[in-house]
C-alpha positions in Angstrom: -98.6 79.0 101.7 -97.2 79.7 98.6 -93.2 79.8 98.3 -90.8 82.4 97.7 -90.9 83.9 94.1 -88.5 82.7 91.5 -86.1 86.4 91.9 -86.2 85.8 95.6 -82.9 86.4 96.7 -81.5 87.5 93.7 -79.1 90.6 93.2 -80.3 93.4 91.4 -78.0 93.5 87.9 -75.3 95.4 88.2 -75.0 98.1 85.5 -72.9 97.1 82.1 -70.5 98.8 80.1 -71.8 97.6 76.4 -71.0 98.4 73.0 -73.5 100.2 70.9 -75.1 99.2 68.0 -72.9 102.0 65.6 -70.6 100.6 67.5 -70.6 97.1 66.9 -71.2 97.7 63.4 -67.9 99.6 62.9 -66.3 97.2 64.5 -68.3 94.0 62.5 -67.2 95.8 59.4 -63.6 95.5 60.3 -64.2 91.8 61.3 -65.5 90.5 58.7 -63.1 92.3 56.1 -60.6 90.1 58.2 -62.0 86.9 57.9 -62.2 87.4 53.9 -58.3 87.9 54.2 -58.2 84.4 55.9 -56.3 86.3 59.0 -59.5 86.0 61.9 -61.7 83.5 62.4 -63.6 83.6 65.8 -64.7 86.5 68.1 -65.9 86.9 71.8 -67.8 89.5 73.0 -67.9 90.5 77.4 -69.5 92.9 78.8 -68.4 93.6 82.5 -69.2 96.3 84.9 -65.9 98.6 83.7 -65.2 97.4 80.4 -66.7 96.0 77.2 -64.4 93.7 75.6 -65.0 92.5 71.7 -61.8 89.4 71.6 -60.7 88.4 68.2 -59.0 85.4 67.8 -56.9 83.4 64.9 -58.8 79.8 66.0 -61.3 79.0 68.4 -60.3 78.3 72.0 -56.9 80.2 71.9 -56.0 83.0 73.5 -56.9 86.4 71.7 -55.0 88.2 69.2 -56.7 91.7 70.0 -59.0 93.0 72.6 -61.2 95.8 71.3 -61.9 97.5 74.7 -64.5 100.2 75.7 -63.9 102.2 78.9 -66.2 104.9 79.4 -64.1 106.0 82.6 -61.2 107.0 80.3 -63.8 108.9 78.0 -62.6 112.4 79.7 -58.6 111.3 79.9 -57.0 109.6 76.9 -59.5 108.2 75.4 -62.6 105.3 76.2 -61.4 103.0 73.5 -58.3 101.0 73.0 -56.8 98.2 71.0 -54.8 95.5 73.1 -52.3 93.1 71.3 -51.6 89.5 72.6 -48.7 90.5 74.4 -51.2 92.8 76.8 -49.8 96.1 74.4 -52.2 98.9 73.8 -51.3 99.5 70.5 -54.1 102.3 70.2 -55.9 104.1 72.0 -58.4 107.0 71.4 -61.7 109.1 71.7 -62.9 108.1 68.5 -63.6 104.0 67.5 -62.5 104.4 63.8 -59.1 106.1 64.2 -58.3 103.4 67.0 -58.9 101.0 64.9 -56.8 102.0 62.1 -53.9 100.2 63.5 -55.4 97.0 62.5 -56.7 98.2 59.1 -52.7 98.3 58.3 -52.4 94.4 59.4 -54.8 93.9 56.8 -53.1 95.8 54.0 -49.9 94.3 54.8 -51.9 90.7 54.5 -53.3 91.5 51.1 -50.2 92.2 49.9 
């Protein structure tokens, strides 16, 4: 008699908040224009059931600088994305990716300067 399958017992998935691929590559862009400047180095990307979270870090294995976050729930309110500082500070927040993320296109004026 032939045993269970190998998904017996498993949970279905539950469904993931994600980032797009536009949007990944908005963000990538900003990324990697701050590891030129020498001010990121590493990045994490989650993807939980509420939230999609891309983490930038100075060093590997620290805690994050910023949390780039992506709440669809908030899409109708003030806005479904949002940039977090170290301090747990939402230093933007908005409807549209590329205006959040202006706040942190400054930090890298300021680091060329």
């Amino acid at each position: 008699m032939p045993g269970p399958g190998p998904l017996a017992g498993a949970k279905p998935t539950e469904p993931q908040v994600a980032f797009r691929r536009d949007e990944l590559s908005v963000i990538l862009s900003l990324y990697g224009r701050m590891v030129a400047a020498g001010e990121w180095r590493d990045y994490g990307i989650s993807c939980l059931r509420d939230v999609a979270v891309f983490s930038v870090f100075r060093r590997t294995a620290e805690h994050p600088l910023y949390r780039i976050e992506k709440r669809p729930r908030l899409r109708d309110r003030q806005g479904q994305y949002s940039v977090i500082g170290m301090d747990g500070q939402i230093l933007k927040r908005g409807h549209d990716l590329r205006t959040v993320l202006r706040v942190l296109e400054r930090k890298l004026i300021r680091a060329v300067e």
